[in-house]
C-alpha positions in Angstrom: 27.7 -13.2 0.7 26.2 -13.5 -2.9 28.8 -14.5 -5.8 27.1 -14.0 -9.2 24.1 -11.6 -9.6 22.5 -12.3 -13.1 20.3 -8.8 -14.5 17.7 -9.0 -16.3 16.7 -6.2 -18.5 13.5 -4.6 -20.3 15.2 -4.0 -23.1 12.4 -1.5 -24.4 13.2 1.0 -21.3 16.8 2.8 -22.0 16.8 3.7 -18.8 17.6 0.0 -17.5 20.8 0.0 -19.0 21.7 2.9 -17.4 20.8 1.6 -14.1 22.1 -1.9 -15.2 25.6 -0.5 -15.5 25.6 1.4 -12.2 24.5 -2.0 -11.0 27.4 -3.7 -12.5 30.2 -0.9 -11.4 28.8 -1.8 -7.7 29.0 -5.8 -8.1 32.5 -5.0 -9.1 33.2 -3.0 -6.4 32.2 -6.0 -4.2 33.7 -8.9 -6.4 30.3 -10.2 -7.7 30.3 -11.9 -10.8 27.5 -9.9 -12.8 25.9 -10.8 -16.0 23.3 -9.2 -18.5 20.4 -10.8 -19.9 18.1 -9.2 -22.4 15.2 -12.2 -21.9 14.6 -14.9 -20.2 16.2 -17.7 -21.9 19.6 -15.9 -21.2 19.1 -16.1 -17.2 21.4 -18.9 -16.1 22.7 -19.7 -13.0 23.5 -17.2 -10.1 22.1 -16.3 -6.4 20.2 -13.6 -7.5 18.2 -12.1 -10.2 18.1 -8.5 -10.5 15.2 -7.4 -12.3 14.9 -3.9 -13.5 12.1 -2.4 -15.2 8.3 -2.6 -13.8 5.8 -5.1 -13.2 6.1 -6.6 -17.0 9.9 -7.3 -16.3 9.6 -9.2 -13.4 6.9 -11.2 -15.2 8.6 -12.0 -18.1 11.0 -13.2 -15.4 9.6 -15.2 -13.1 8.6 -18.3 -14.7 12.3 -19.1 -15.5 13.4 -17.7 -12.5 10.9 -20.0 -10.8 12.5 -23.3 -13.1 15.9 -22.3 -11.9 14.9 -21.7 -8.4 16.4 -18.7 -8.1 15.2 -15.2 -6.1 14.1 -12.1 -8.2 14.8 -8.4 -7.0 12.6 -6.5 -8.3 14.3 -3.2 -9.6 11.3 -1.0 -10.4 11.6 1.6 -13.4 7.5 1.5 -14.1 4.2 3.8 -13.2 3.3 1.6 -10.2 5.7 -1.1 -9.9 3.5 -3.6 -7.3 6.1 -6.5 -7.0 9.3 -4.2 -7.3 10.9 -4.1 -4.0 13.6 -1.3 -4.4 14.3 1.8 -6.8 17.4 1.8 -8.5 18.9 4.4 -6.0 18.5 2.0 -3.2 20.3 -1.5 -4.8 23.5 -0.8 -3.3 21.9 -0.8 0.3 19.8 -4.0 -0.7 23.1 -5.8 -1.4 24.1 -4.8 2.3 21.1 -6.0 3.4 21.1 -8.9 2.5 24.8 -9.5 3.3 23.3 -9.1 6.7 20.6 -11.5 6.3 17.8 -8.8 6.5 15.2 -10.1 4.3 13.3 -12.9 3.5 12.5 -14.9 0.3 8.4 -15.0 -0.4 7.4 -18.0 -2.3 4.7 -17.1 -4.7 1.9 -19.4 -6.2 2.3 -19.9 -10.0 -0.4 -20.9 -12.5 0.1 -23.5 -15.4 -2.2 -23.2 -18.6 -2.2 -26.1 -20.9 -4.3 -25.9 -24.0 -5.6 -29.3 -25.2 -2.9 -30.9 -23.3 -0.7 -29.1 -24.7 1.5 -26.6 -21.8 1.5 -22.9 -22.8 3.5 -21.2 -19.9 3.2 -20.6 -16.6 1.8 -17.3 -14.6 2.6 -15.2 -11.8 -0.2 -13.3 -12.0 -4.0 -14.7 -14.0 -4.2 -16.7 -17.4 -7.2 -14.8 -19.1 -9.5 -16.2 -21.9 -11.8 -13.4 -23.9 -13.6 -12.6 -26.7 -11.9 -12.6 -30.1 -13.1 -9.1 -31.3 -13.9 -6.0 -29.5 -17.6 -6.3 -30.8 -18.1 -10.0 -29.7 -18.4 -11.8 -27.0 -16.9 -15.0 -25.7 -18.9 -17.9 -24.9 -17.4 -20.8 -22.9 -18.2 -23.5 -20.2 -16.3 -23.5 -17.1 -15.7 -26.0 -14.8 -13.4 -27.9 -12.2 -12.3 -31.2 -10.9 -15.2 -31.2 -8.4 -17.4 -30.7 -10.7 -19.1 -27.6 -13.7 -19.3 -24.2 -12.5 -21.2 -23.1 -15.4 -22.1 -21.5 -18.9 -20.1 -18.1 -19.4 -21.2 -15.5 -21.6 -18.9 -12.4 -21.1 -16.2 -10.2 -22.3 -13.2 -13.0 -20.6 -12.6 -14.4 -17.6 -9.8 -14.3 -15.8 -8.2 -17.0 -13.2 -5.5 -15.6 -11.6 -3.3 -16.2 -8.3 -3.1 -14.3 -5.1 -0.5 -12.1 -6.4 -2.7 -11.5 -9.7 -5.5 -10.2 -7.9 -4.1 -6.7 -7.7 -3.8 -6.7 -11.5 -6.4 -6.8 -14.0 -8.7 -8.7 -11.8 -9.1 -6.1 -8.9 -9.8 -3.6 -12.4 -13.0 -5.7 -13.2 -14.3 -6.6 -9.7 -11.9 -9.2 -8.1 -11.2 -9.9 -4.5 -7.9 -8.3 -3.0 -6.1 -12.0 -2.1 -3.4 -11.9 0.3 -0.2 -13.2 -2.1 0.6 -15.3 1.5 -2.6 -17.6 0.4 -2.4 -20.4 -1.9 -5.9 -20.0 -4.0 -7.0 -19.5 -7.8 -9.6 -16.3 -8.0 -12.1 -16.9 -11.4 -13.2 -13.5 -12.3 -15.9 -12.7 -14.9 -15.0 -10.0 -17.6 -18.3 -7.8 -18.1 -20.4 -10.7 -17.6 -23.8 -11.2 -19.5 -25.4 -12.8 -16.6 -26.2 -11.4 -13.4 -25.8 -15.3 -11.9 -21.7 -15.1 -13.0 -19.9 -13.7 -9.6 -16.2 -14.2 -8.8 -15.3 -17.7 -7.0 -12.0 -18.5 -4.9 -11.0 -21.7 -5.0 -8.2 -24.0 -3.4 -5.5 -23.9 -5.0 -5.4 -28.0 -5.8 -8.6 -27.3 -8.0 -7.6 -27.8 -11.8 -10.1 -25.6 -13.7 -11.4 -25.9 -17.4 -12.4 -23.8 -19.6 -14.2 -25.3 -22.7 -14.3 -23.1 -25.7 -18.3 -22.6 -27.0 -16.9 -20.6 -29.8 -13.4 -18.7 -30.8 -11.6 -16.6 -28.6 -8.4 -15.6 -27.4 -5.6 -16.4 -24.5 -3.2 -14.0 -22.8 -0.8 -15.8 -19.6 0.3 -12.7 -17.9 -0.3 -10.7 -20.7 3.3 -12.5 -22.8 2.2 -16.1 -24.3 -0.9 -14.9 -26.4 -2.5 -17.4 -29.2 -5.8 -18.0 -30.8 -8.6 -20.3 -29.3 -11.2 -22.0 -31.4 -14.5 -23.8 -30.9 -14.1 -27.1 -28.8 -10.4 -25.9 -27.4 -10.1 -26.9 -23.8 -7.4 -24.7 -21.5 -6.5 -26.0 -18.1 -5.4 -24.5 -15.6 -3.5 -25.3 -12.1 -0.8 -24.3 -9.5 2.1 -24.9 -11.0 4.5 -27.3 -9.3 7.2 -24.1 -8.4 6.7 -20.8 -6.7 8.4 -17.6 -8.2 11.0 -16.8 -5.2 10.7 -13.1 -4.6 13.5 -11.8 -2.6 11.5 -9.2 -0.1 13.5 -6.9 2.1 10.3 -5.2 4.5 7.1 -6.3 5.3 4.2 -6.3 2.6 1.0 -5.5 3.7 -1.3 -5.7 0.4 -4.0 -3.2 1.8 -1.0 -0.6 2.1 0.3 -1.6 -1.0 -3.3 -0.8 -3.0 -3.5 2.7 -0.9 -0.6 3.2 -2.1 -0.1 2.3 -5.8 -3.8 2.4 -7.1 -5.4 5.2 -5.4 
């Protein structure tokens, strides 16, 4: 039986704190402590993280809910709503589900990004470094542990995890990665060269990017900044998963039918 349900909020959708009260009124009915959070610093302890909103909620959630080692609902309120796992209609029978112990937690691979040693955030979904102006293009080497992978001269690239690969890198040509795999997809945005294809790689391969001229970094589209000429950006699995509380199977072929077509 669950105790304390923390929600978490998109606080730029009025509709979640519609469906955040009706929430509450049924954690009351049940005695669960309940608790609001309007971003993620406010999440604190609890069993269970509510999220409601869409896909941009529930990243903007998950690397703290990762650090607390906590499970994330996914609450969807969004257009296609990929890692939500119920609509608001259906929480109260979640809550009973899991009472019952029907579900199961999925542990999903997170990305770190460090920029010249310095740790940015981490990523549920692809760390993406591209070219500073819409006119431009971005010019950087790329390279792993093992070893260079090569020049790039493109509109980005993006590395991204198995659960990232059904966001912007499926838009631009990625593989579809089953989120059960541990791997990092690199993904060339609009590539200049017909020689730059998309590589999977295990996920215990740190990759670098070295800046060849200025640019720009996005981690799951929420930690942006500016990157200059001789700037060096890492990025690894990150030493915790985001814990996604799933209640039926996920099939990721079904999923893409379903959502993008």
């Amino acid at each position: 039986m669950i105790g304390r349900i923390s929600v978490f909020v998109n606080p730029y959708k009025e509709e979640a704190y519609t469906v955040a009260k009706h929430i509450i009124s049924i954690c009351e009915h049940k005695d669960i402590a309940c608790s609001v959070a309007h971003n993620a610093d406010e999440l604190s302890s609890c069993e269970l993280i509510a999220a409601i909103g869409g896909d941009g909620t529930l990243l903007r959630t998950a690397e703290r809910a990762a650090i607390l080692d906590i499970p994330v609902l996914g609450v969807n309120l969004g257009r296609i709503g990929f890692l939500s796992e119920v609509a608001p209609d259906e929480f109260e029978n979640a809550l009973e589900m899991i009472d019952r112990g029907d579900y199961k937690v999925q542990n999903l691979m997170m990305l770190e990004c460090y920029v010249n040693s310095r740790r940015i955030a981490a990523a549920l979904n692809d760390v993406i470094v591209y070219k500073p102006k819409f006119f431009e293009i971005a010019y950087f080497n790329v390279s792993t542990n093992e070893g260079p992978i090569g020049e790039v001269y493109a509109d980005g690239v993006i590395a991204s995890t198995p659960t990232g690969s059904t966001a912007y890198s499926i838009s631009v040509g990625g593989p579809i990665v089953d989120e059960r795999l541990e791997a990092i997809t690199l993904v060339p945005i609009c590539s200049h060269s017909l020689t730059a294809r998309p590589c999977v790689l295990p996920p215990y391969e740190d990759v670098y990017v070295k800046m060849l001229g200025d640019g720009l970094l996005s981690v799951d589209g929420i930690h942006e900044m500016q990157l200059h000429e001789g700037d060096k950006v890492t990025i690894k699995k990150a030493p915790f998963p985001t814990k996604m509380l799933r209640l039926t199977p996920r099939n990721p072929y079904s999923l893409v039918r379903e959502k993008l077509l």
